[in-house]
C-alpha positions in Angstrom: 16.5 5.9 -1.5 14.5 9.0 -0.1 12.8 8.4 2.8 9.8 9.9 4.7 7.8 10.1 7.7 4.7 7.8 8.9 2.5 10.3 9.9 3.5 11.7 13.4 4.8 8.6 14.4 8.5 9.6 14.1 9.3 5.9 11.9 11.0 7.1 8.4 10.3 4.6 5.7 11.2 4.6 2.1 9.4 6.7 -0.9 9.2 3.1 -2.2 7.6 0.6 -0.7 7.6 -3.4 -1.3 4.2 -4.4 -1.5 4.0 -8.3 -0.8 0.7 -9.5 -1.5 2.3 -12.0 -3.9 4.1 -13.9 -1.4 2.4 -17.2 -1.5 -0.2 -16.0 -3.6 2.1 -15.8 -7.2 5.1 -16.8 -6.4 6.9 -19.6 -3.8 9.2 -19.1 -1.4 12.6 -19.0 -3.1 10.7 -16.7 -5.9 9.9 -14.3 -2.7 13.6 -14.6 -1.1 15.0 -13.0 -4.3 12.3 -10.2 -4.4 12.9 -9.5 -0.7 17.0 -9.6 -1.0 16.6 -7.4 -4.4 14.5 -4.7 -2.6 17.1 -4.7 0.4 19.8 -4.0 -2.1 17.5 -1.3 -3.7 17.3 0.7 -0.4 13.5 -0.2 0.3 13.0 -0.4 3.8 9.1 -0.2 3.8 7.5 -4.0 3.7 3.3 -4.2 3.3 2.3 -7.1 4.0 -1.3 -8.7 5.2 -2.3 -11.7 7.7 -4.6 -12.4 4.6 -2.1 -12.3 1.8 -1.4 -16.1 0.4 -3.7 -17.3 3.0 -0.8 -16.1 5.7 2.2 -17.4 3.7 3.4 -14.1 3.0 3.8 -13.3 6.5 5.6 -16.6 6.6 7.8 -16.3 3.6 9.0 -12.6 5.2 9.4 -14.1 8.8 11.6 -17.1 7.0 14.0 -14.6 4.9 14.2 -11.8 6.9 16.3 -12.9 9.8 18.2 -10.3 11.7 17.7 -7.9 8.9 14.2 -7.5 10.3 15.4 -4.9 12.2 16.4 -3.0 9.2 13.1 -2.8 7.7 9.9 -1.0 8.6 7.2 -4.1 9.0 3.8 -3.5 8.1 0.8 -5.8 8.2 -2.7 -5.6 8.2 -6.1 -7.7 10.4 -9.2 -7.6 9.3 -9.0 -8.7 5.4 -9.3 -12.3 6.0 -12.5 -11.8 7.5 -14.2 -9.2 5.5 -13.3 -10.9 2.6 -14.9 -14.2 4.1 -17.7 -12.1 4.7 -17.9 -14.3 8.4 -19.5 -11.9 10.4 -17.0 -12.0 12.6 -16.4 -8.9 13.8 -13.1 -8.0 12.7 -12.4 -4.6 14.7 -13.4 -6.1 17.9 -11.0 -6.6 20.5 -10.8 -10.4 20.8 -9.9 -10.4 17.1 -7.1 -7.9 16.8 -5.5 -9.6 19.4 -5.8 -12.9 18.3 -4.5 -11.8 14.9 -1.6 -9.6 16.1 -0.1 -12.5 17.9 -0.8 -15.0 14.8 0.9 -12.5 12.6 4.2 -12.2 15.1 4.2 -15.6 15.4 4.5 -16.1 11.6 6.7 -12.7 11.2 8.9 -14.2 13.7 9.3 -10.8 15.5 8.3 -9.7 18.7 6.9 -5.9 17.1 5.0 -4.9 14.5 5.9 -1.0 13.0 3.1 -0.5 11.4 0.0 -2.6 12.4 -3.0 -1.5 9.8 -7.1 -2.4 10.3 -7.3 -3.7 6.4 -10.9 -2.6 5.8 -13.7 -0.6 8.3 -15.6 -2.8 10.4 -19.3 -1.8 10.2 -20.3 -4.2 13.2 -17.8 -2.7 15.9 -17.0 0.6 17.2 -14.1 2.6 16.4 -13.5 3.7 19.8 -13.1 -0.2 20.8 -10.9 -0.9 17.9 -8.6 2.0 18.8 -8.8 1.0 22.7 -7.3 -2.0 21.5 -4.4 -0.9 19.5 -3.8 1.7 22.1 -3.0 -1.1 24.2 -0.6 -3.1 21.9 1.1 0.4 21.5 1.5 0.6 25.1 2.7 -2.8 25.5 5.4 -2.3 22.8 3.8 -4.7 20.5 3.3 -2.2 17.9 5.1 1.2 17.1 2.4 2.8 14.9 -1.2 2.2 13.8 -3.2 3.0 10.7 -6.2 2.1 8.5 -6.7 1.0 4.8 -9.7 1.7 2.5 -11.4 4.3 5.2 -13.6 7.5 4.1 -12.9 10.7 4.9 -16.0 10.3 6.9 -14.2 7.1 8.6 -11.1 8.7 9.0 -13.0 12.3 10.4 -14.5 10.0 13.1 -11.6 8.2 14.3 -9.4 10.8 14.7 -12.3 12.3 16.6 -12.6 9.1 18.9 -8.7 9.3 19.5 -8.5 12.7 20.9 -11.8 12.2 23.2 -10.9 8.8 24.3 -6.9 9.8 24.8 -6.0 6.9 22.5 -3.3 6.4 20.2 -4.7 7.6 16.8 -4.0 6.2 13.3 -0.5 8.2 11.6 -1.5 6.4 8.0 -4.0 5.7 5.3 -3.6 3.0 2.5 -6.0 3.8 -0.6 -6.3 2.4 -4.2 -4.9 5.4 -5.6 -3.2 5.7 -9.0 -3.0 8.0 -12.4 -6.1 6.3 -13.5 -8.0 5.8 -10.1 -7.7 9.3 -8.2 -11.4 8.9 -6.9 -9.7 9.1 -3.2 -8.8 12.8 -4.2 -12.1 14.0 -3.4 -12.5 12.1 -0.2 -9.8 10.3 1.4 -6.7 12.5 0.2 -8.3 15.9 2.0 -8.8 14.4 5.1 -5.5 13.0 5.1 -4.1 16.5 4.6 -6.4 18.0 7.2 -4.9 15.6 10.0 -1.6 14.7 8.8 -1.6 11.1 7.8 0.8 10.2 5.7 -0.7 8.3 3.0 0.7 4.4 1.5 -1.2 4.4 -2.1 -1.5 0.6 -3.3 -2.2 -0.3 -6.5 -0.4 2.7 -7.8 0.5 0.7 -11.3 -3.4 0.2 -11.8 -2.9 -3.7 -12.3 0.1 -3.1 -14.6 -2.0 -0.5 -16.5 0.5 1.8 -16.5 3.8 -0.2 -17.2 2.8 -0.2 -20.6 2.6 -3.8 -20.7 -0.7 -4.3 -21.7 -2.0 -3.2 -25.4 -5.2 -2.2 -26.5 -6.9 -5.0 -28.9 -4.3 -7.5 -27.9 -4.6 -10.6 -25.3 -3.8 -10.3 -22.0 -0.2 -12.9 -21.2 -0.8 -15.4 -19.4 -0.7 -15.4 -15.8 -0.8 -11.8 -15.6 -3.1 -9.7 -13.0 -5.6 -8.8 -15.8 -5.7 -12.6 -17.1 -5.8 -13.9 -13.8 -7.9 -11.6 -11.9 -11.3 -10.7 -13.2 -11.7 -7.6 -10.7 -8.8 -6.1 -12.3 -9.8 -6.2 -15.9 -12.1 -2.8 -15.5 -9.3 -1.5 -16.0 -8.5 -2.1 -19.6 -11.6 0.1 -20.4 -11.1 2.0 -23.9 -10.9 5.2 -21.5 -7.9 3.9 -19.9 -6.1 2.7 -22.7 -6.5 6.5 -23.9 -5.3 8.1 -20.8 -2.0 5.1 -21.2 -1.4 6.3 -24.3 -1.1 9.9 -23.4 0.3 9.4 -20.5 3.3 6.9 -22.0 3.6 9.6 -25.0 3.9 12.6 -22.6 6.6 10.8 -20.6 8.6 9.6 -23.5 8.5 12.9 -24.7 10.5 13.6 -22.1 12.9 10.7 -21.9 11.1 8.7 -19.1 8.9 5.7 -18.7 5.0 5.3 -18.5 6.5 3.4 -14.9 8.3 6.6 -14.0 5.7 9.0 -14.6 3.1 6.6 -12.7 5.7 6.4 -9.7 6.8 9.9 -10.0 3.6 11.4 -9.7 2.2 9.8 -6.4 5.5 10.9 -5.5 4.8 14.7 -5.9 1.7 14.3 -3.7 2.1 16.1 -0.6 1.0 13.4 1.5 1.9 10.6 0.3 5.1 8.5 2.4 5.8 5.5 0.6 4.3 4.6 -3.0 3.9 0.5 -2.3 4.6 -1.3 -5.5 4.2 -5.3 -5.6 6.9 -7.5 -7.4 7.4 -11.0 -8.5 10.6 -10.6 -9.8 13.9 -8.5 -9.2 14.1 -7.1 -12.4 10.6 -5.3 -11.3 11.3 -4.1 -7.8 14.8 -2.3 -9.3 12.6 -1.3 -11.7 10.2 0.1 -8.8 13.2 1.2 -6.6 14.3 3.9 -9.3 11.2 5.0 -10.5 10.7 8.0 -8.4 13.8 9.6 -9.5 11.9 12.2 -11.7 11.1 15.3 -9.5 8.3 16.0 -11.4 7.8 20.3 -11.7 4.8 22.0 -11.0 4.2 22.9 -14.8 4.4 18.8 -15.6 2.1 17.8 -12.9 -0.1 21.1 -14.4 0.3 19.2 -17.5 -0.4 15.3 -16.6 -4.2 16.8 -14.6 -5.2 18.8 -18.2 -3.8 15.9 -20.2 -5.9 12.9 -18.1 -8.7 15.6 -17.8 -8.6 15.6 -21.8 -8.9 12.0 -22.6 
C-alpha cells in the first residue's frame, strides 16, 4: 500500500483510508473486528473515525480490537459533530469542549494520543484563534500529533491558517471534504486553498453513497438496508444526471479493463493533494475491494478524458 504525507506534519498514512463511521452505526462489534483485521491485512494504516459516529461506539469498537496494533495505525477522530448535528448551541470550538471531548475520545480509543485530531464542522459561535489555542496545547502536551478540519471553506481555511501564523500556533496539516467523481463542488473552493497552503486533503464520501460501485441501477429499487434505502440525504444522488455520468463513467473504465470502483478510487488518487482517499466498509470483501482500487495510475490523457466525459453528460 502507497503511502503519503499529512500535510507537513511528517505522519505517512496510507493512499487508502478506513473510513469507520459504520462502527456501531451498521454493523456490531464482531461485524467491525473483521473489517478492522481485513484492512490491517490490506496495508491500511489510516483509521477515520468520529466521537459522533454510532453515538461513540465506533471509537469504542476500535479501542476494543485494536490492542497493541494501535501503534501501527494512524488514529484519526473528529469533536465537534455531535454537537452541530444536535444543533445544542453549545459551542463546539470552544476550549472547554475540545478538551472535554479529546479525553472522552482517548478514554474510549483506549490510547493515550490521538494522530490526527480533526474539528468535524466550523463553529460559527467561537473563534478560530481559541480553537487553535486549544489544540496548540494538546499538541504541546503530546496528546495529539497533528490537527486538521473537515467541511471548512476556503475562506475558513484562508483564515485559520492566518490565525496560526499570527498567534504562533500549531496550524491545521489536513482538510476532509465530500469530494467524489460526481460531487467536485470543493474544486472551486476548498481544493485551491488546500494547494495554496499545503494540506493534504482526506476526501470522504469518495464512492458518492455507493453511486459509483455500480451497485445501484437506474429505474430499479434501492436493496434493502443500503445507504440510499436507508438514508434519505443520500438519495440526491440517484438524480437522472448521475446515473448518466455512472454510466459513462463504468463504460469508459470497462473499456479499459477496470472497475466503476477503480476509476472512482483512482481518480481522487491522481489529485495532487489528496493523502488518503477514506472509503467506509461493512464487510471485508469491500475494504480488499477498497485496498486495491488505486492501483490504476491513471495518465494525464485519461484524467483529460474522465473531466470532458463528466463535462458531457
Amino acid at each position: 500500500m502507497e503511502t503519503r504525507p499529512l500535510g507537513a506534519s511528517g505522519i505517512q498514512a496510507s493512499l487508502v483510508g478506513l473510513g469507520c463511521n459504520n462502527f456501531g452505526m451498521k454493523i456490531d462489534l464482531d461485524a467491525s473486528r473483521a473489517v478492522i483485521d481485513a484492512a490491517l491485512d490490506a496495508g491500511i494504516t489510516c483509521f477515520d473515525t468520529a466521537d459522533m459516529y454510532g453515538n461513540g461506539q465506533s471509537e469504542e469498537f476500535l479501542g476494543q480490537v485494536l490492542g497493541p496494533r494501535r501503534k501501527d495505525i494512524v488514529l484519526a477522530t473528529k469533536f465537534g459533530g455531535v454537537a452541530m448535528m444536535a444543533k445544542s448551541g453549545e459551542r463546539w470550538g470552544s476550549r472547554e469542549y475540545i478538551l472535554r471531548c479529546l479525553e472522552d475520545s482517548l478514554q474510549r480509543l483506549k490510547t493515550d494520543w490521538i494522530d490526527l485530531y480533526q474539528m468535524h464542522y466550523p463553529d460559527p459561535n467561537t473563534s478560530i484563534e481559541e480553537t487553535l489555542e486549544t489544540l496548540n496545547e494538546l499538541v504541546q502536551q503530546g496528546k495529539v500529533r497533528a490537527i486538521g478540519h473537515s467541511n471548512f471553506s476556503a475562506e475558513q481555511i484562508n483564515e485559520a491558517v492566518e490565525q496560526s501564523t499570527a498567534h504562533d500556533c500549531a496550524h491545521f496539516v489536513t482538510a476532509q471534504n465530500d469530494w467524489s467523481l460526481l460531487n467536485r463542488a470543493v474544486e472551486a473552493d476548498a481544493i485551491p486553498a488546500c494547494d495554496q497552503h499545503g494540506l493534504g486533503q482526506l476526501p470522504y464520501f469518495p464512492l458518492a453513497s455507493g453511486m459509483l460501485t455500480g451497485k445501484y441501477r437506474r429505474g430499479e429499487e434501492f436493496a434493502s438496508g443500503t445507504r440510499m434505502a436507508v438514508l434519505s440525504f443520500s438519495r440526491s444522488m440517484a438524480s437522472d444526471e448521475n446515473f448518466a455520468k455512472v454510466e459513462a463513467l463504468q463504460d469508459f473504465a470497462s473499456q479499459r479493463g477496470h472497475t466503476l470502483l477503480e476509476l472512482a478510487m483512482s481518480w481522487l488518487a491522481a489529485q495532487p493533494c489528496v493523502v488518503s482517499v477514506i472509503a467506509g466498509a461493512t464487510t471485508p470483501e469491500q475494504v480488499r475491494a477498497n485496498a486495491a482500487a488505486t492501483n490504476w495510475k491513471l495518465s494525464a490523457e485519461e484524467l483529460t478524458q474522465v473531466d470532458a466525459l463528466i463535462s458531457g453528460v
